[in-house]
C-alpha positions as CSV (number, residue, x, y, z in Angstrom):
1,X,340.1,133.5,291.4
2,X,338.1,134.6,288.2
3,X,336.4,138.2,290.4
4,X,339.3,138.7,292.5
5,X,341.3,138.8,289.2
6,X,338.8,141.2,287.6
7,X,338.6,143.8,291.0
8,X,342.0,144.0,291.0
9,X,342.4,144.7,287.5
10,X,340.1,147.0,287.4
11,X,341.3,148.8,290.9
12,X,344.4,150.0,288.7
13,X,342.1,151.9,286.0
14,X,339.0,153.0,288.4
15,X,338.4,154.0,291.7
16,X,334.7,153.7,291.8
17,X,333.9,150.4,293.6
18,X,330.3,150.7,292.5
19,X,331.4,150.6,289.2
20,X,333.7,147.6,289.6
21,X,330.5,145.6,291.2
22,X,328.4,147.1,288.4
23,X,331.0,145.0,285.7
24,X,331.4,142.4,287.7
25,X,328.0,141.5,288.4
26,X,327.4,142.0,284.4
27,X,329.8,139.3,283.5
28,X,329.0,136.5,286.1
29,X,325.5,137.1,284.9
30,X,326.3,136.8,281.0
31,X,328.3,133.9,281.7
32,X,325.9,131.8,284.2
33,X,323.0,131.8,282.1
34,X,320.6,128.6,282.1
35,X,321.7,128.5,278.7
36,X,325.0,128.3,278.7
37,X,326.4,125.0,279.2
38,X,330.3,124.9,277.6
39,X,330.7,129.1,277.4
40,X,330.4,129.7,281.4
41,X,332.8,131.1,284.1
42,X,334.5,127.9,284.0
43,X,336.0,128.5,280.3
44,X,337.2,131.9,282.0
45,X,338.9,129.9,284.6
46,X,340.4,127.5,282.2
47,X,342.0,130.1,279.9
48,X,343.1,132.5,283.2
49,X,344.7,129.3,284.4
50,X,346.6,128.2,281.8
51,X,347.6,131.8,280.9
52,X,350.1,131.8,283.8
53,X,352.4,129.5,281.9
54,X,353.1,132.1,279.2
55,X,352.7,134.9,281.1
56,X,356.3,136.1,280.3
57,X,355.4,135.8,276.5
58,X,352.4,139.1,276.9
59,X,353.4,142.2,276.0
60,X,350.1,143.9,277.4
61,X,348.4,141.6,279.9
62,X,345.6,143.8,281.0
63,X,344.9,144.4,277.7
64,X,344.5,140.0,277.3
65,X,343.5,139.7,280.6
66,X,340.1,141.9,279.6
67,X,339.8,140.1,276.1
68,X,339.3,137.1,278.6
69,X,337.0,138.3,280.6
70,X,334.6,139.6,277.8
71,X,335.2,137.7,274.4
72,X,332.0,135.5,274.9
73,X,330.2,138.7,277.3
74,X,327.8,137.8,274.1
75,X,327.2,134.7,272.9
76,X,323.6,133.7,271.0
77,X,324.5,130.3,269.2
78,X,324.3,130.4,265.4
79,X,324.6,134.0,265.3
80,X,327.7,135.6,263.6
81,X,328.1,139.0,265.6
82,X,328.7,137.6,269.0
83,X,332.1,138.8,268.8
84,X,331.6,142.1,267.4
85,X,328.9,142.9,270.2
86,X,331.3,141.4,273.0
87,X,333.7,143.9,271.6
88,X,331.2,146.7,271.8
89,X,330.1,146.1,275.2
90,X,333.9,145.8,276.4
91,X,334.6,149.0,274.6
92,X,331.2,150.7,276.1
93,X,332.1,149.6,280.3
94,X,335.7,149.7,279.9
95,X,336.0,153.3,278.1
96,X,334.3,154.7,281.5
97,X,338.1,153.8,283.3
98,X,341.4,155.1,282.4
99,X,342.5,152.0,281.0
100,X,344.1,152.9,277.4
101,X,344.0,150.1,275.1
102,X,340.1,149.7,274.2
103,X,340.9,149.5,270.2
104,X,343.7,146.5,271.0
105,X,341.6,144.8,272.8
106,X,338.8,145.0,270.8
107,X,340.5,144.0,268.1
108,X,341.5,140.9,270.0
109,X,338.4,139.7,271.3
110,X,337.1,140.0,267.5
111,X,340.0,138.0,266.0
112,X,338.5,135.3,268.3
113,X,335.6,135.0,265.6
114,X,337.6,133.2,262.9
115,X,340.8,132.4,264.6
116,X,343.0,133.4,262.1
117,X,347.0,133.9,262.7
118,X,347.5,137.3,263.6
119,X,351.1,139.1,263.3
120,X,350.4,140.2,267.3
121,X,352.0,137.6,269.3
122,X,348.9,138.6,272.2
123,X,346.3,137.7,270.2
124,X,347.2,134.6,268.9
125,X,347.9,134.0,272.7
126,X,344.6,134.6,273.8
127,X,343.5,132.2,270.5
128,X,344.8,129.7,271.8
129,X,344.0,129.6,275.1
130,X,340.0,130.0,273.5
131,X,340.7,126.9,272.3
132,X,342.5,125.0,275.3
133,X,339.2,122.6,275.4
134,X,340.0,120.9,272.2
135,X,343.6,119.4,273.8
136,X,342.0,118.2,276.8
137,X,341.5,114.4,277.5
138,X,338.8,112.5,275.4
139,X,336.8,112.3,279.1
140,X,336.9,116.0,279.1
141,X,336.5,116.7,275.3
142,X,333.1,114.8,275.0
143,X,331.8,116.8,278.2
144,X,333.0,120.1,276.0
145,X,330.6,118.2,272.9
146,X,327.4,117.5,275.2
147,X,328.1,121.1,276.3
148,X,328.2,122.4,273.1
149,X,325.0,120.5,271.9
150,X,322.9,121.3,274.5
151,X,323.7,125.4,273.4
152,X,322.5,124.7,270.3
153,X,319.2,122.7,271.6
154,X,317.2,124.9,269.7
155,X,318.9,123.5,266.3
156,X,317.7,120.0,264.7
157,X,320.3,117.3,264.8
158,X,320.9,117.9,260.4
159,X,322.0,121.7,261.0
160,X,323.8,120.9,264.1
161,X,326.2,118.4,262.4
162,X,326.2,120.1,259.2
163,X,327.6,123.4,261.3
164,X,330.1,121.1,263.3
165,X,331.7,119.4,260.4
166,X,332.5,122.4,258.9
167,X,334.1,123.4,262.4
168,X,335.8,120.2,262.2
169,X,336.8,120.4,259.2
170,X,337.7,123.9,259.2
171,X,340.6,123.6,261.9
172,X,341.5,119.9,260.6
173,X,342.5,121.9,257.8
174,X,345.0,124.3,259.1
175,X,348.7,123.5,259.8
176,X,348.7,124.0,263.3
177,X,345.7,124.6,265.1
178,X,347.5,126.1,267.8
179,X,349.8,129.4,266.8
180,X,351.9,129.8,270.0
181,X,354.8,127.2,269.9
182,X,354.1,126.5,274.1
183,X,350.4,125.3,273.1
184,X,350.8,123.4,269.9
185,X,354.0,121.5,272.0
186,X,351.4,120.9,275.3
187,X,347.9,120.6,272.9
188,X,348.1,120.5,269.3
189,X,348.6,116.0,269.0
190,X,345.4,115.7,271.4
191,X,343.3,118.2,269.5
192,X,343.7,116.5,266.6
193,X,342.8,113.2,267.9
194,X,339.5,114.7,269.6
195,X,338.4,116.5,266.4
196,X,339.3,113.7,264.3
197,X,337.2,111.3,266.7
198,X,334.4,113.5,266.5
199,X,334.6,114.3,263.1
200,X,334.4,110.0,262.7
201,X,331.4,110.0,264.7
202,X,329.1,112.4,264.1
């Protein structure tokens, strides 16, 4: 699903099939490296999947659909530009098609750094499907946990917690952590329990 998607996406804004593989071949790379455990294809797939359900809600969906495909096209743990360089590298393969809408979705795939509400309904879209994981079932939700630990191996168990409480605590925090009504209705009761849980334990 996840490179049929992408080809024909991209077939609309380039004819060069080369170029296509070229992309392609980028992002399953990026996103299948030994040391990614939680940010892989499969997140892709998740977000992709659930997506359909509020299709009808985009306004631009190639412009979400490509956030998708390269908000985490960077990703060092512990490093705070991982956004801003995903956004660069979107802007610097994308710009070489016709497709328009480089400084929206650039803009998109950097909100996904702090996860603020935005005032475009879009992005906060594509925020919350980022954070689908966190709604899932407990099962699920400590597989997303082990995941995200073993991506930070390289960080002793005192940092690691320290970092994750405030993550915890961070979204905890907010009002909703989900900002699209569909999400916080389907998501928003389990997320809390999983954070809370974790949170407890840690």
């Amino acid at each position: 699903m996840l490179k049929a998607s992408f080809y024909n996406m991209m077939s609309a804004y380039t004819s060069n099939r080369k170029y296509i593989d070229h992309c392609w071949q980028e992002i399953e790379l990026k996103y299948s490296h030994r040391s990614r455990y939680y940010h892989t294809l499969a997140h892709l797939e998740m977000m992709l999947s659930e997506l359909k359900n509020v299709l009808s809600q985009v306004h631009h969906q190639d412009t979400l659909r490509f956030a998708i495909y390269y908000h985490d096209i960077i990703y060092k743990p512990g490093r705070s530009d991982n956004e801003a360089k995903s956004a660069l590298r979107f802007e610097e393969r994308i710009s070489k098609t016709s497709f328009k809408f480089i400084k929206e979705c650039k803009a998109q795939i950097e909100a996904t750094k702090e996860h603020k509400r935005s005032t475009d309904k879009d992005t906060n879209i594509l925020m919350d499907l980022d954070l689908l994981i966190l709604g899932q079932t407990p099962e699920v939700y400590e597989s997303y946990c082990n995941n995200i630990r073993r991506e930070f191996s390289a960080f002793p168990n005192f940092l690691y917690r320290k970092g994750r409480k405030e993550f915890l605590e961070r979204f905890l925090a907010l009002d909703t952590i989900y900002k699209v009504n569909y999400f916080k209705e389907k998501f928003e009761e389990q997320a809390r329990k999983n954070l809370q849980r974790e949170l407890e334990n840690l």
